[in-house]
Phi, psi and omega in degrees: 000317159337302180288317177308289187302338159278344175278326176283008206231318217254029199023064162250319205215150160194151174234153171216190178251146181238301232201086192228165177291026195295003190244346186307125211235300217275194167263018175269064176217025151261110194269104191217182185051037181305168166185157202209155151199183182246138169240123159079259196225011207205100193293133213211084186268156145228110181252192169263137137285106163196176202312319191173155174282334195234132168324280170321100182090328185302313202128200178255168177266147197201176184294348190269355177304120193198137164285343197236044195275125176242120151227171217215143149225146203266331188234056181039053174109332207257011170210162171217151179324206188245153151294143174257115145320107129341311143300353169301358191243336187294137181317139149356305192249012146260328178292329163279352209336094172099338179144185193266315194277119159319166189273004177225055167193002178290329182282347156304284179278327189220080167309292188308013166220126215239031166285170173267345200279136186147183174249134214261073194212146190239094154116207162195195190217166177221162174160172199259086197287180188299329173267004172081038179263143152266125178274142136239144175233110168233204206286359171250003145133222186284137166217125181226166186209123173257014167225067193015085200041030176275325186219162166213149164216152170246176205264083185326335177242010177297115174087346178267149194343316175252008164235333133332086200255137149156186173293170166295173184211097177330157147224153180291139179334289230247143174257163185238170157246128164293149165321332178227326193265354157119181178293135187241136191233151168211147165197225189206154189281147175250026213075209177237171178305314190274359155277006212301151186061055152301117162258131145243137230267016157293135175274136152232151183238120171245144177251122188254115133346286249239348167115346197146303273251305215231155160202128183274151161299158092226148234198121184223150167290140167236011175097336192205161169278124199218126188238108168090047172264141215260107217260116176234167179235134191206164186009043203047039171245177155254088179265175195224156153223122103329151166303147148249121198288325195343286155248026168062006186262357190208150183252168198231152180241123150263172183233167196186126198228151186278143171091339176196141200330148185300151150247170201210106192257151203265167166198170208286016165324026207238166169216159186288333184198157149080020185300175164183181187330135158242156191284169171176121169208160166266115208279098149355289195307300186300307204108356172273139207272153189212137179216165179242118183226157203257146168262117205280331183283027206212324201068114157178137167241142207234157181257110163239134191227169178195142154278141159321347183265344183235047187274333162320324189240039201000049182269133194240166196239117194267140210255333185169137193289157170243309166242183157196166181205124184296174195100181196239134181319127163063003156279288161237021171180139184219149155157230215050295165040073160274067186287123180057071149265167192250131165256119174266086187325296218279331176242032175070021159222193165242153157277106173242130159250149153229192199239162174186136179157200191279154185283330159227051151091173003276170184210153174201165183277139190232165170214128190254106224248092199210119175332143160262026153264107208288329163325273153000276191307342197247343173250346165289318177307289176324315172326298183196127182287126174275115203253128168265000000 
């Protein structure tokens, strides 16, 4: 903690709490898989409440279980709302659709039930559209707010079993807006409910008009099960770093333009087991394209970077650890996965949330507060890498 605090004191690193269970009664007391974006002046994270990441043991599922727990901060991180249930806006015969346990997620948590019904969408995504809306989509559908996260509502037939004809659909941390075609979300298909966790070597890209409302297909092969993908728009492209699920060991970057197939390049992304969602942003400060990735079998999140000029030969520069945490993966300790973190330009730095607890709970959101002068931040580290 000595060290977290000369790193908090010089502005480089911070680590805090964002979200955590201490008031939790039920087995519903794993909070994970945060992800943010900024509206205005105003940071706006979403995670899960639910029984566990690992089956085995969290326990049950109950009515306080929600893909979609939101909180807003007004002072960059250092206080936060109360949390909001996201089902809270919802109609009555839409917050159940099928069961209190989602439709990607009944062969985990509720096996015995075989309904069809629900919205058909697996993890989720956030973002800031052009007029200063917050979008979010997680496994209970479409959601917006047009005064940063302060109210929300949602789009009752977005995604859903009976207007949405395809599979469920994984989806990647960030939603983006095109210049012309409306909001853009991207992932990959995940089966049906009685099929969860289907791989397919398919890219999708869905596309919104209408703010959230409505969502078009398109949809391409890439060769490998490409998981999660984390999306920047950069000279009127769409670049990636992905998951490759084959054997879960290496992430993959496409480059992707609408209307015509990703290319897809391999890069020195590997690991022995365990890859898994990475944040990709373009650092203001560096001129560097930057990601933040967790090594899970290790517990540890590392710092990566690359110019934009070598982005064709996806070779990346690993720049520095940012955490670690004792314990053993999925055993007795689980998390990070940092995804849709937010760069804050003006007051120099990113905000990254991730998760961190027992795999079947309790578990909770953090938030890691980290200069974006990466120089700096990478020669303080290198003294002594910091282990919570």
């Amino acid at each position: 903690m000595e060290r977290l605090l000369e790193g908090e004191q010089a502005g480089l690193i911070e680590l805090k709490a964002v979200n955590l269970p201490r008031e939790v009664r039920n087995d519903c007391n794993h909070f994970g898989w945060p992800i943010a974006t900024m509206a205005g002046e105003t940071l706006v994270v979403m995670h899960r409440r639910i029984p566990g990441h690992n089956k085995n043991g969290a326990g049950k599922p109950d009515p306080s279980m929600s893909y979609g727990i939101v909180l807003r901060s007004e002072d960059h991180g250092k206080t936060w709302s109360e949390p909001y249930d996201l089902r809270d806006c919802m109609k009555p015969e839409d917050r159940n659709r099928g069961g209190i346990v989602p439709l990607s997620h009944r062969r985990k948590f509720d096996p015995e039930n075989h309904s069809s019904e629900g919205y058909k969408v697996h993890l989720h995504s956030i973002g800031t559209a052009k007029d200063g809306a917050v979008v979010a989509i997680n496994n209970h559908g479409v959601f917006r707010s047009e005064d940063e996260g302060r109210t929300w509502k949602h789009f009752p037939a977005a995604l859903r079993d009976d207007t949405f004809h395809h599979q469920i659909v994984n989806l990647g941390p960030r939603i983006l807006e095109d210049p012309t075609r409306g909001l853009l979300v991207f992932g990959n298909w995940f089966g049906e409910a009685e099929g969860y966790h289907t791989l397919h070597n398919q890219f999708v890209a869905l596309c919104s008009p209408d703010g959230g409302a409505t969502w078009e297909v398109e949809e391409y092969p890439v060769g490998f099960p490409q998981y999660e993908p984390a999306a920047l728009y950069q000279d009127g492209r769409y670049l990636f770093v992905t998951r490759d699920q084959t054997e879960v060991r290496a992430h993959k970057q496409m480059t992707w333009q609408p209307g015509k197939p990703p290319k897809i390049t391999s890069t020195n992304l590997e690991n022995p087991r365990y890859v898994d969602t990475v944040d990709f942003s373009f650092n203001p400060v560096t001129k560097r394209f930057e990601i933040v990735r967790s090594e899970r079998y290790h517990m540890e999140l590392w710092l990566w970077s690359l110019d934009p000029a070598d982005w064709e030969t996806g070779h990346w520069r690993r720049e520095c650890r940012l955490l670690a945490r004792n314990g053993k993966f999925y055993q007795d300790a689980d998390g990070f996965h940092p995804a849709a973190a937010v760069i804050d330009e003006a007051r120099g730095v990113q905000h990254l949330f991730i998760y961190t607890g027992h795999p079947n709970g309790p578990a909770g959101v953090f938030r890691i507060t980290r200069t974006l002068d990466t120089e700096s931040l990478r020669k303080f580290m290198e003294r002594e890498e910091i282990v919570n």
